[in-house]
C-alpha positions in Angstrom: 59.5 82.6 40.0 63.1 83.9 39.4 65.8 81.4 38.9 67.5 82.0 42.1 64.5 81.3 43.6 63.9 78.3 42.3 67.4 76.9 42.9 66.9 77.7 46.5 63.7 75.7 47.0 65.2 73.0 45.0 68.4 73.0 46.9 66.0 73.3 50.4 63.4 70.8 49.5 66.0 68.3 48.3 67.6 68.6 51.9 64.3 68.2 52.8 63.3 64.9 51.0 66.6 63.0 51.7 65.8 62.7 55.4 63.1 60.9 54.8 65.1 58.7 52.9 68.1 58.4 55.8 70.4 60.8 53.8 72.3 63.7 56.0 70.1 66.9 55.0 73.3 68.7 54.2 74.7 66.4 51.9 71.7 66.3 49.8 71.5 69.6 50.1 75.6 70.0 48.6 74.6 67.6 45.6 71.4 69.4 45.1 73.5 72.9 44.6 76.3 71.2 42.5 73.7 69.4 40.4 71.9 73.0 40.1 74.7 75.2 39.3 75.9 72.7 36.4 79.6 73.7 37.0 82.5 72.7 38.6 82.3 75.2 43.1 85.0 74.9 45.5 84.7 74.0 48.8 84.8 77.8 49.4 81.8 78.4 47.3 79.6 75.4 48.4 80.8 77.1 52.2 79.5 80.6 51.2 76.2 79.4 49.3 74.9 77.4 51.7 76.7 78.6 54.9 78.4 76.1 56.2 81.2 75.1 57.5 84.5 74.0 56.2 84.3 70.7 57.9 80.7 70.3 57.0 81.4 71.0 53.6 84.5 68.3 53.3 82.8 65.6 55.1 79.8 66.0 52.9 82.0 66.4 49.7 83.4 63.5 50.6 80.8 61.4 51.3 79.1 62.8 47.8 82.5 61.1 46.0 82.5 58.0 48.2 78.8 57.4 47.0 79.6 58.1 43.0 77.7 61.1 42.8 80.5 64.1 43.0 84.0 63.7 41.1 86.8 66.0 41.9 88.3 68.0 39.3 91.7 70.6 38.9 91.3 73.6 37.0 94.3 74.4 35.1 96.4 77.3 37.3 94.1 77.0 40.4 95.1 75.3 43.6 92.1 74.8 44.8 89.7 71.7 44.5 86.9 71.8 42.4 83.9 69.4 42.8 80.8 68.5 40.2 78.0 66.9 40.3 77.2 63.5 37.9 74.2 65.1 35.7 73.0 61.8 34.0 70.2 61.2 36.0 70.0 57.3 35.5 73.1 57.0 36.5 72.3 58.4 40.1 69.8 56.3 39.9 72.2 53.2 39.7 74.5 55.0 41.8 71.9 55.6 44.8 70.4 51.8 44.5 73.9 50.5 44.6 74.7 52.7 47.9 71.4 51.7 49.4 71.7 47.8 48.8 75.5 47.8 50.1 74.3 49.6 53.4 70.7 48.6 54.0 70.4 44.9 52.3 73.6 43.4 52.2 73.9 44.0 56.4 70.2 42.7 57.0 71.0 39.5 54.6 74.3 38.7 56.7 72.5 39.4 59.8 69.3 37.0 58.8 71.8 34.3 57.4 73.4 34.5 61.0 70.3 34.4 63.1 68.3 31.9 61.3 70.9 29.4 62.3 68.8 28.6 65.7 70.0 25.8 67.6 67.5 24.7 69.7 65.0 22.1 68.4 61.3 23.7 69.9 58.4 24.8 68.2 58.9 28.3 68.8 62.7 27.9 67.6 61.0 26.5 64.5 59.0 29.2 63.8 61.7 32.0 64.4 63.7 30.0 61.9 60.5 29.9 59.2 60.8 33.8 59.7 64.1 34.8 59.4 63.8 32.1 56.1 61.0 34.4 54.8 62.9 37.5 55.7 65.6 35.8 53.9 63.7 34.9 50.8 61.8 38.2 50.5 65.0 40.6 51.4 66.3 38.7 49.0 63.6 39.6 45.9 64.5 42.6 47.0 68.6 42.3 46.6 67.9 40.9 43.1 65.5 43.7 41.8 68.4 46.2 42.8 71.2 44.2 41.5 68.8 44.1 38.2 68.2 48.2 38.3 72.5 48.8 38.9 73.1 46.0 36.2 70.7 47.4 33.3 70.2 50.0 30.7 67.3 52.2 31.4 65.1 51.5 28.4 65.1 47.7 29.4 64.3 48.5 33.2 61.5 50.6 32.4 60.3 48.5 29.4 60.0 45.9 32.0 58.5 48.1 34.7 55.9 49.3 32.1 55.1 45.4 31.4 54.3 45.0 35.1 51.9 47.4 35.7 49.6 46.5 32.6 
C-alpha cells in the first residue's frame, strides 16, 4: 500500500470510528490529517485535502483547539494561520478523557444529584431515590477512574491496569 493510500484510509476510517464514539466525523477526520501529515496545514490546505468547506474547516479547527488536541501556530512572513496536531499520544489520551468526563459525566452527576432529591415519602419514591443513589455511586467510580487516567503518568496507569487484569 502506497503512503497516500494509507493516509487516506487512516484519515477515512478515523472519521469513521469517532461517530461511534459521539465525535463530528469531520473533526476527527481534520485531527486525523494534521496528526498524519506531521506538520503545521492552513485552513486552505485542510479545505483542499479533504474538500470542505471554509466554515467546516474553522468550526472543526476550532473545536480541535477548544478540546487540547490542535494548537495554532504563525509562520514567520506568512499571514495565514497554521494549525498542528498534539503527536504525544498519551497526552490525547488525557486530553480526550478530560473532554469526555467534562461533557458526558460531570452533566449526568449534576443531573442525578438534582433528581435523587425526591420529595415524596412512598415506596416507589424510595426506590427511584435508591437508583439515582446507585447511578450516583457507580457514575461516580467512573468520574474517579477518569480523573485518575487525566491526573497520571502513563507507566503508573498502565502498571496499575496490567495489575488488574492478572
Amino acid at each position: 500500500m502506497q503512503l497516500s493510500e494509507a493516509k487516506e484510509k487512516y484519515i477515512q476510517t478515523w472519521g469513521t470510528l469517532a461517530t461511534n464514539w459521539g465525535i463530528n466525523r469531520t473533526m476527527a477526520q481534520v485531527h486525523a490529517l494534521l496528526l498524519a501529515e506531521g506538520k503545521p496545514l492552513s485552513t486552505d490546505e485542510v479545505m483542499e485535502m479533504l474538500e470542505i468547506s471554509r466554515g467546516n474547516a474553522n468550526m472543526n479547527l476550532r473545536n480541535l483547539m477548544e478540546w487540547g488536541l490542535v494548537r495554532k501556530e504563525l509562520l514567520k512572513g506568512d499571514r495565514k494561520e497554521y494549525f498542528f496536531a498534539e503527536r504525544d499520544m498519551w497526552y490525547l489520551f488525557k486530553q480526550l478523557v478530560k473532554e469526555r468526563k467534562k461533557r458526558e459525566i460531570e452533566p449526568v452527576l449534576s443531573s442525578i444529584s438534582e433528581l435523587k432529591n425526591v420529595d415524596e415519602n412512598t415506596e416507589e419514591a424510595k426506590r427511584f431515590t435508591d437508583l439515582m443513589i446507585e447511578m450516583e455511586n457507580v457514575t461516580g467510580k467512573v468520574f474517579n477512574i477518569m480523573d485518575l487516567a487525566i491526573k497520571s503518568d502513563d507507566h503508573w496507569l498502565i502498571g496499575k491496569i496490567t495489575n488488574l487484569l492478572k
